[in-house]
PASE-881164 format. One record per atom (N, C-alpha, C): x, z, y. Coordinates in steps of 0.001 Angstrom, whole numbers, padded with zeros to 6 digits, always signed. Layout:
PASE-881164
XZY ...
This chain:
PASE-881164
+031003-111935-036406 +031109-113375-036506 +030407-114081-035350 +029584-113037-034295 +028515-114128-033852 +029641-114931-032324 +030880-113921-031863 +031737-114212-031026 +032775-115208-031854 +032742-116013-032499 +033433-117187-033341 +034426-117743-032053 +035385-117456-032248 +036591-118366-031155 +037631-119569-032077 +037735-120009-031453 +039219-120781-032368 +040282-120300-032251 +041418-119717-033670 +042444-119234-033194 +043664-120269-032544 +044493-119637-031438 +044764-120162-030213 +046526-120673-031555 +046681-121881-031073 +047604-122692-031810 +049072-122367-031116 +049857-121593-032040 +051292-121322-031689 +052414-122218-032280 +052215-123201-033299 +053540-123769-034008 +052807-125182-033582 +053351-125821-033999 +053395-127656-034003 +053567-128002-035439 +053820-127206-036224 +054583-127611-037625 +052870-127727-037905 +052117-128776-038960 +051261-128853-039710 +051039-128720-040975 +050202-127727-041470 +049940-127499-043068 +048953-128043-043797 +049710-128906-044800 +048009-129224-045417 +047985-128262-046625 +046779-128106-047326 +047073-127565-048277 +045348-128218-049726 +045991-128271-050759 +045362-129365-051346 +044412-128487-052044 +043056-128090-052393 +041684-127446-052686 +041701-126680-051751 +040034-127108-051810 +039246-125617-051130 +038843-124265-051488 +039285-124396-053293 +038898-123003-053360 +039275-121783-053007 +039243-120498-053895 +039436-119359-052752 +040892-119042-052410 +041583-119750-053413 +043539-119119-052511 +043342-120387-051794 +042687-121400-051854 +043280-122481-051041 +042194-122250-049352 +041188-121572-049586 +040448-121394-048180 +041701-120047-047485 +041628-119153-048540 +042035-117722-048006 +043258-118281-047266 +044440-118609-047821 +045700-119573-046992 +045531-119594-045877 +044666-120928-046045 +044227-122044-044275 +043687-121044-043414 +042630-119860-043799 +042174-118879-042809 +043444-118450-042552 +044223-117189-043508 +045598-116586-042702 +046235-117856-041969 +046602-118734-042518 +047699-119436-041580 +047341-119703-040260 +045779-120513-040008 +045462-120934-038796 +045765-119745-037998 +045382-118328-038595 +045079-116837-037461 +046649-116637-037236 +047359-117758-038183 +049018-117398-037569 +049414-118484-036331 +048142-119189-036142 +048263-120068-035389 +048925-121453-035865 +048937-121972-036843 +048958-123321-037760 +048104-123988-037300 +048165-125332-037626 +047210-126717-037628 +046790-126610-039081 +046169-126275-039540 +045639-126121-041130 +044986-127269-041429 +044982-128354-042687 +043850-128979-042653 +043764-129183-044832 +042892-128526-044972 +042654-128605-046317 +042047-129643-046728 +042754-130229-048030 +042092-131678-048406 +041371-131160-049832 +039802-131591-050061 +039448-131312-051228 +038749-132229-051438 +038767-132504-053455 +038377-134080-053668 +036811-133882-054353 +036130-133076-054037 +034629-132556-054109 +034200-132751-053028 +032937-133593-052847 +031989-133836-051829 +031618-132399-051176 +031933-130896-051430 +031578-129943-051119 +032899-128887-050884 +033388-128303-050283 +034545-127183-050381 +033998-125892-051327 +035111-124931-051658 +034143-124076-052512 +035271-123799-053498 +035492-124738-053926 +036085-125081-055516 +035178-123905-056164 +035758-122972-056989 +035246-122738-058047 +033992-121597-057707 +034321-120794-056311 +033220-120219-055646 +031975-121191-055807 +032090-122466-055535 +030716-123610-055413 +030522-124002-056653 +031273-124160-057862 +031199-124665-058713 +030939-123695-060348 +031471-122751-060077 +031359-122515-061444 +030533-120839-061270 +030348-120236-059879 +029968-119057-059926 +028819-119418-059975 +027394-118615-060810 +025828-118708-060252 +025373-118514-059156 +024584-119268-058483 +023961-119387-057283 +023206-117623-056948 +022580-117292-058499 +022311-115059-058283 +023083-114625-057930 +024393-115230-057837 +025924-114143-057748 +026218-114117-056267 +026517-115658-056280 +027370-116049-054646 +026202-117017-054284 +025010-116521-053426 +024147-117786-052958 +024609-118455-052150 +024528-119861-052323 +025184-121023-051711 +025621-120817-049642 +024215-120223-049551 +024141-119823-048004 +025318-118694-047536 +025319-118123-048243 +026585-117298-048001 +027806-117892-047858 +028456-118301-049259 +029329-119271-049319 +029597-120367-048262 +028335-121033-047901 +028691-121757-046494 +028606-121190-045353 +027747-120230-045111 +028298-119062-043734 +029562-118766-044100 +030632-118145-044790 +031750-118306-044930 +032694-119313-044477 +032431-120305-045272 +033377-121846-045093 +033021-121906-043743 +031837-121950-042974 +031492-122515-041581 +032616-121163-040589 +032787-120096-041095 +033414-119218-040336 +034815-120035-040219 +035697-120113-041749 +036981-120584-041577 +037151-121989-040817 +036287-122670-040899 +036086-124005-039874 +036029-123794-038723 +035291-122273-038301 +034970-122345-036906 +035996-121801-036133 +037001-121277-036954 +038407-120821-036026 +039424-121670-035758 +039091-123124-036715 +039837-123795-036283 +040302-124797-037567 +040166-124443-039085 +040310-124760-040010 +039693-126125-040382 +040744-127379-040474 +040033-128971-040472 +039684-128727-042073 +038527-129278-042651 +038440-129205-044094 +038043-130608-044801 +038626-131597-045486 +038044-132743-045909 +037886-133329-047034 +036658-133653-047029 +036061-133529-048762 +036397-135290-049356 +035867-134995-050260 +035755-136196-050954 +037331-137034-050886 +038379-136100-051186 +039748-136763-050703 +040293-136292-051837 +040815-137230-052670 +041851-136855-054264 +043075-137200-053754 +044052-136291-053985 +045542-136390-053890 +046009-137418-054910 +046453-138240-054637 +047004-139599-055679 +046075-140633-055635 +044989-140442-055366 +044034-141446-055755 +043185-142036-054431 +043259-141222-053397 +042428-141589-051989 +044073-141231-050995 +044340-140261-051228 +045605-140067-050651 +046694-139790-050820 +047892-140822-050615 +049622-140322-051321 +050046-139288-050444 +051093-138572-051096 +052174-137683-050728 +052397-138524-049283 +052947-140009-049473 +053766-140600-048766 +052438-140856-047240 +051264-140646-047874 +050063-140556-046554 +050632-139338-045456 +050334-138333-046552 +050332-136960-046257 +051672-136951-045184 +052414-137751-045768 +052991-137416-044560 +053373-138524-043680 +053321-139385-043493 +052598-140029-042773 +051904-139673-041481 +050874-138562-041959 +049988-138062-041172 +050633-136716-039715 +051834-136672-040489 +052648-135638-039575 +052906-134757-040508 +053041-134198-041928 +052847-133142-042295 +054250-133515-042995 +055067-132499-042972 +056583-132766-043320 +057112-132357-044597 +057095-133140-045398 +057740-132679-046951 +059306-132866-046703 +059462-132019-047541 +060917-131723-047495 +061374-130609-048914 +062651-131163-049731 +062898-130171-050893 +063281-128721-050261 +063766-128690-049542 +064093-127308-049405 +063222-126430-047833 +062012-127277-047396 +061053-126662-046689 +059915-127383-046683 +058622-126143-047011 +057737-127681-047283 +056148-127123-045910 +056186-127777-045208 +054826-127871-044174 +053587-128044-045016 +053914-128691-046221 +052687-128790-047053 +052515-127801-048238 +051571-127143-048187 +051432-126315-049156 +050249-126805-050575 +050759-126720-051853 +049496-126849-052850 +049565-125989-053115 +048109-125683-053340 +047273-124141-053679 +046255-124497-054994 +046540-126071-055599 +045154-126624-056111 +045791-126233-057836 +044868-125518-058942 +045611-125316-059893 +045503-126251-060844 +045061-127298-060822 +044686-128198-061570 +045820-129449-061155 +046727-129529-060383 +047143-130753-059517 +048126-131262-060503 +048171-132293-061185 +049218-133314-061979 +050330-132882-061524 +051762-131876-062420 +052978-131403-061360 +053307-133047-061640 +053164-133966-062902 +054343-134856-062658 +053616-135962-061860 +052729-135773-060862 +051985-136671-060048 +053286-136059-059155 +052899-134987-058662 +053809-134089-057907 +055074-134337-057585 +055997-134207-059039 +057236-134672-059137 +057597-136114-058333 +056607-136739-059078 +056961-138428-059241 +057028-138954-057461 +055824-137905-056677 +055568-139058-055777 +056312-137831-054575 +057426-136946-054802 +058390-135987-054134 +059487-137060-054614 +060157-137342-055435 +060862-138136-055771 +060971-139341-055345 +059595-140222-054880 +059472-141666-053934 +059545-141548-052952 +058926-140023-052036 +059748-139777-050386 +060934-139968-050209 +062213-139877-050995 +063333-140043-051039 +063715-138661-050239 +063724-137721-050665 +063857-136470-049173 +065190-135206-049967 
């Protein structure tokens, strides 16, 4: 880890993908090393999800856990907290932002298991796509 590079960016297409926890970090790491624009949105002042939240600090000490997260950041992985899907930010943001929804290809990936599908539905249905 101590040679930390950023992996070198091959597509233009951008992925967001909605929690930080561990399928939603593990993702953004593979994708960026596929050379993606990765940028994970999580609506916890902290990334982690359930690694930060529900494991004991004896198990997974926090320092670890963020030597981790600081690794997937440091290759290149944007990560941003304190951001609720529906409530700080629409679908219709998201893309907005460059990130391309589409029914039959999606640049945006959710990984979050908790996410409202008929938030989901409702505001795939107001893109008009």
């Amino acid at each position: 880890k101590a040679d930390l590079k950023p992996a070198p960016k091959k597509h233009n297409e951008k992925i967001a993908i909605i929690g930080s926890g561990p399928a939603g970090l593990t993702a953004a790491f593979e994708l960026t090393k596929m050379g993606y624009p990765v940028t994970v949105f999580e609506s916890k002042l902290r990334p982690g999800g359930s690694l930060r939240y529900c494991i004991p600090e004896y198990r997974l000490p926090e320092k670890v856990l963020d030597d981790e997260i600081n690794y997937i950041k440091g290759i290149g992985v944007e990560i941003q907290t304190n951001v609720e899907i529906g409530k700080d930010l629409s679908f219709e943001e998201i893309k907005e932002k460059g990130y391309k929804i589409s029914r039959t290809h999606f640049d945006f990936l959710s990984i979050k298991t908790d996410i409202d599908l008929n938030l989901l539905k409702e505001s795939l249905l107001d893109l008009k796509i």
